[in-house]
N, C-alpha and C positions, 0 to 999 in steps of 0.2 A: 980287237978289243971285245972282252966279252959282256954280256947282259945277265943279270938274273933271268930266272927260266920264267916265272910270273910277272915279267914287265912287261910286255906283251901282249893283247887278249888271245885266247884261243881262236883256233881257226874255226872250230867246228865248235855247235851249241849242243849240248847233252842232248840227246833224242830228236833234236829237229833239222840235223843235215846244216850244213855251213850256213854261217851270216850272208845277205845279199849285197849284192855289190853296192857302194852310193854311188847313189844318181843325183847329180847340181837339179835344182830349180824345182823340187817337187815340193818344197815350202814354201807354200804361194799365198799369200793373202786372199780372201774374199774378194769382191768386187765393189762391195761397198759394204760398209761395218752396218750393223744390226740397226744402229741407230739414226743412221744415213736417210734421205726421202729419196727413192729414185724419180731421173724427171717422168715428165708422162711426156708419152710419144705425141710428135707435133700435129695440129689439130685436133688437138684433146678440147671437148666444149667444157672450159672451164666457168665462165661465167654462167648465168642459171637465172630463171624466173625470180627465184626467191632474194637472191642478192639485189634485183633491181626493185622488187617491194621493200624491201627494207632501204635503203633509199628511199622509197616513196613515202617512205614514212612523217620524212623532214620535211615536205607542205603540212603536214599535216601537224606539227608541231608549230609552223611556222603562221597557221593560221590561229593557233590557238594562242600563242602570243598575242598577233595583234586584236585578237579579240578580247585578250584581258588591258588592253591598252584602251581598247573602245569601252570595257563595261567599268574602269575605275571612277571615271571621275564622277558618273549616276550612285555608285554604289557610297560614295565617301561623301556627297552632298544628301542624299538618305538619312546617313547614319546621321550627319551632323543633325539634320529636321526630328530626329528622333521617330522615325516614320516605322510604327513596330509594322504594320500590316505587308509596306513595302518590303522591308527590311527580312520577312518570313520569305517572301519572294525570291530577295537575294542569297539568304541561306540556302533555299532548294536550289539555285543557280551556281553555288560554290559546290554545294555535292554534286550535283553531274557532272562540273567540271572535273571535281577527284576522278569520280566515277571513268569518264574518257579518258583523265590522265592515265588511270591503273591499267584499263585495256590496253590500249595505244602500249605501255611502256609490253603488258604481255603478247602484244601480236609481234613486236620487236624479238623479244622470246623466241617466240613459236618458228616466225622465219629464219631464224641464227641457226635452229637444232633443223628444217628443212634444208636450209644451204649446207651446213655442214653434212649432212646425212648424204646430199646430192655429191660434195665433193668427196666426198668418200667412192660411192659409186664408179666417178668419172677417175680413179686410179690415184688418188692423191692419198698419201700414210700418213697418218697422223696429223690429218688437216686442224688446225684451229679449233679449240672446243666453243662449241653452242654455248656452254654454260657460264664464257667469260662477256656474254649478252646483259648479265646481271648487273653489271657495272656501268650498263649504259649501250647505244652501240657502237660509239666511237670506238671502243674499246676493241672489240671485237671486229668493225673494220679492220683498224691496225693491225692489229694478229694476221687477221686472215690473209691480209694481202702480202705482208713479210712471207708467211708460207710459203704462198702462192708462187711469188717472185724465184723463190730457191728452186722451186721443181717447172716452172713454164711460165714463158714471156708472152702468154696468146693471149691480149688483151688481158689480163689481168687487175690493169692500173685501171681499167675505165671505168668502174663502179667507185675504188676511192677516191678518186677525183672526180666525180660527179657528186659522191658525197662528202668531201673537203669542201668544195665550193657551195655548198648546200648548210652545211655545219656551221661557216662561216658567218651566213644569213641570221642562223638561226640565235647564233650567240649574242647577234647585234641588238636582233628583236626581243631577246631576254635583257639585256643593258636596258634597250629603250621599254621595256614594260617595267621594269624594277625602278625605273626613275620615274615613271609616270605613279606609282603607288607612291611613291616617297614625298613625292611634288603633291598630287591629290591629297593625300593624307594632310600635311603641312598645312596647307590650305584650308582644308575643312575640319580643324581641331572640332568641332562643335560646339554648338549653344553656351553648354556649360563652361567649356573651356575660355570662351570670349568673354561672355557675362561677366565671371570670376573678378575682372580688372574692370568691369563697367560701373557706374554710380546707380543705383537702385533707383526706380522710378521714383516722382515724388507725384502723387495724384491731383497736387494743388496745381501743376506744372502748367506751360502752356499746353495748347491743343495737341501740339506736333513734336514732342522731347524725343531724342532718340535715348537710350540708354546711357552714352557715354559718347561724346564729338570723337566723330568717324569711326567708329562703331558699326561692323555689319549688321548689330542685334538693333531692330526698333521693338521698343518694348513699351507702349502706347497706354498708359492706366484711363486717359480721359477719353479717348476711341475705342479702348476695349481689345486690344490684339498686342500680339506678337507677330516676329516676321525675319528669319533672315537674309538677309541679302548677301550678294557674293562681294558686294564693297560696299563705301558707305554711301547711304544713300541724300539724294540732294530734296531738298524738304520744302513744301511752300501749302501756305492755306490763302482761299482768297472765296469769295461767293460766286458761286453760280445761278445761275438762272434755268431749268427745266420746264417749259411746256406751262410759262408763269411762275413758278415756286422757285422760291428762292432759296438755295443750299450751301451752306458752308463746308467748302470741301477741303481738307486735309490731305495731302497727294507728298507719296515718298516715290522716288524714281533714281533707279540705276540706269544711265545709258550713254552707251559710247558710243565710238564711229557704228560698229556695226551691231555686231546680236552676240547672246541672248540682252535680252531689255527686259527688267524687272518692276514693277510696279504697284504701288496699293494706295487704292485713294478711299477715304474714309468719309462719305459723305453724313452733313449733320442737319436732321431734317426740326426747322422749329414747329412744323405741325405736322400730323402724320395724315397721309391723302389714302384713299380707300384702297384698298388689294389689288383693285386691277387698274389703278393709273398708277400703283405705286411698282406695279411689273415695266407697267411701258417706261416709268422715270430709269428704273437700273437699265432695260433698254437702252434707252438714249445717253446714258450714262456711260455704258460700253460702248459702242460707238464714238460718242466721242473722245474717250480713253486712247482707244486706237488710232484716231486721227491724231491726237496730239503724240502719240507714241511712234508712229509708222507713216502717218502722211494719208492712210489706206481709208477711204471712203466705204464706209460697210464694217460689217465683220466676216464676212467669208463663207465656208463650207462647212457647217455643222455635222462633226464627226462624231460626238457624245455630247447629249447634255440628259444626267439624269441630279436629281433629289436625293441629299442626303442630310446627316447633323452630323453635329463637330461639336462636341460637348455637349452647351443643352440648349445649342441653337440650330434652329433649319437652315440649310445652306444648300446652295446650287453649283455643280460644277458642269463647265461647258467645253471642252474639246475643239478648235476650229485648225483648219488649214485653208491657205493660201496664199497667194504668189505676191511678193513684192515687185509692184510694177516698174519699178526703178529699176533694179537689178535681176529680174527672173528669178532671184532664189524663191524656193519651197519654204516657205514658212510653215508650223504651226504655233498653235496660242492655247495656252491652259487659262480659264476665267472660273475663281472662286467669287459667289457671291454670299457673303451670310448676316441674316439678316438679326440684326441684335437691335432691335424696336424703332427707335427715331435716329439710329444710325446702323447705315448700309456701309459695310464693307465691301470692297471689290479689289481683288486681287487678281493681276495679268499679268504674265509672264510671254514673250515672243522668243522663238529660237529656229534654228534650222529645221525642218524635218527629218523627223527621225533621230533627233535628239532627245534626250533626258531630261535636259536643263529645264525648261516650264514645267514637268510636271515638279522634281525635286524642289522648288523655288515655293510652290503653291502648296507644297505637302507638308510647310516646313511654317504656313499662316497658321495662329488657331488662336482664336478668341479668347481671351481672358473670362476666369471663372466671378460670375456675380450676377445680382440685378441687368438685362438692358435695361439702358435708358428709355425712358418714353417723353412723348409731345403728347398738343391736344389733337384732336382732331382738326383737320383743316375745316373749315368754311364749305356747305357746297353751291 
């Protein structure tokens, strides 16, 4: 049978001497495509300084939680007292917080583009970018350890799972500081906010009205003050007796089984005694405040007491710590004294040391604008 003459290719190529013979198996693939990560040979140090500060970063988030857990309930009984002086305080306390937060989030940064930088080094392609840190670093955990895992089992997991169970903590402590704001907040609408639904003082009133029955707001026209409390307070006038003089005293008190214990007793003097028996009467007056408040014989450890006004009266505030001998707790006591003529204010506040609560309680007293009252002079 024959063929045409061009079905065939020629044997021989114009000018370059015959075709070469085929050889099987000279089309061989790569060993791994372009796009492949080869592993790193074993005992590669793949984890790194910097992976395990960034981890360490998560105490460091985790204390800043609960320390927005400890600064809410001061800062939301502030506001509510209307306490601008305080209040500027807590401003500069919210920007350093920013402040720490921005760092903190850029040191997070810095170590992502160090570990990366270092995995590079240690043979690994196209490790995890530094710049998906931007999103937080969980993010970049994840990435990095998927990587990881495709190109070497050498310890790898042990930083994500150091930082899983660390992440963990930290979400709980964001749960629990978000409901302490929400709870705080709720709690301490403010003055205005409570007021709003209260009955307006009437000046004709008894000695002792609060604003509105059960009402945090005592709002006092015939004593001369305002005051809020964190519940409502239980109210009683009856006469006292001081060092012979005899005082009608006015006394509002929050107190439960334990602390803080709120307090203001509004003494009303019918004759006014001279300047320095009328120091030792608010003396003995604290004093006995405390005992009926605390059981505590004395007033304590004077930590401050200096002279100030509170509108356009002089007023005293005194600072004390000391121990409840009942139970060893650390106490301290805030004591507002302000003297508005024939009636002494005195406001006490008790709480834990190292709490808030007395000073926001007392920041939150402040005498009504008018005339004081006055008496005659006593007898001497």
């Amino acid at each position: 049978m024959s063929h045409p003459h061009d079905e065939y290719p020629p044997t021989q190529r114009s000018g370059a001497g015959p075709w070469p013979p085929f050889v099987p198996g000279l089309a061989v693939g790569a060993p791994y495509s372009p796009s492949s990560r080869p592993p790193l040979p074993p005992g590669a140090m793949v984890p790194n300084v910097f992976v395990w500060l960034l981890v360490g970063t998560l105490p460091v988030m985790l204390l800043m939680a609960v320390l927005e857990i400890l600064w809410a309930p001061g800062f939301f009984r502030t506001a509510a007292a209307h306490d601008k002086p305080k209040m500027t305080v807590y401003g500069l306390e919210i920007l350093l917080f920013i402040v720490a937060a921005l760092a903190l989030r850029a040191a997070i940064i810095v170590l992502s583009f160090f570990d990366w930088r270092r995995l590079r080094k240690a043979g690994v392609v196209r490790p995890f970018h530094w710049a998906w840190a931007f999103l937080g670093p969980a993010v970049y955990m994840i990435g990095r350890t998927v990587i990881l895992w495709k190109v070497s089992r050498n310890r790898v997991l042990a930083p994500m799972i150091a930082f899983g169970i660390g992440y963990l903590v930290l979400v709980v402590a964001g749960f629990a500081a978000g409901f302490t704001f929400l709870a705080e907040g709720s709690n301490y609408s403010g003055p205005d906010t409570v007021s709003a639904s209260a009955t307006p003082p009437n000046p004709s009133a008894p000695s002792n009205p609060s604003s509105a029955a059960g009402s945090r707001i005592v709002n006092n026209a015939t004593d001369g003050f305002t005051a809020l409390f964190r519940a409502a307070p239980q109210s009683s006038t009856a006469p006292t007796t001081l060092d012979g003089l005899t005082i009608t005293e006015d006394m509002w008190t929050v107190k439960d089984s334990g602390y803080p214990i709120q307090a203001i007793s509004a003494a009303r003097f019918s004759c006014m005694p001279s300047a320095a028996k009328l120091d030792a009467l608010i003396g003995q007056a604290e004093k006995s405040m405390m005992f009926r408040l605390t059981g505590q014989h004395g007033i304590g450890k004077v930590i401050e007491d200096k002279t100030t006004t509170i509108g356009s009266f002089p007023a005293r505030r005194t600072t004390i710590s000391f121990t409840d001998t009942a139970t060893g707790t650390k106490l301290s006591s805030d004591i507002l004294v302000i003297d508005s003529g024939s009636t002494q204010i005195i406001a006490m506040a008790i709480g834990p040391d190292g709490t808030s609560d007395p000073e926001a309680f007392v920041n939150a007293v402040h005498p009504l604008d008018g005339p004081a009252p006055t008496a005659p002079s006593c007898s001497p």
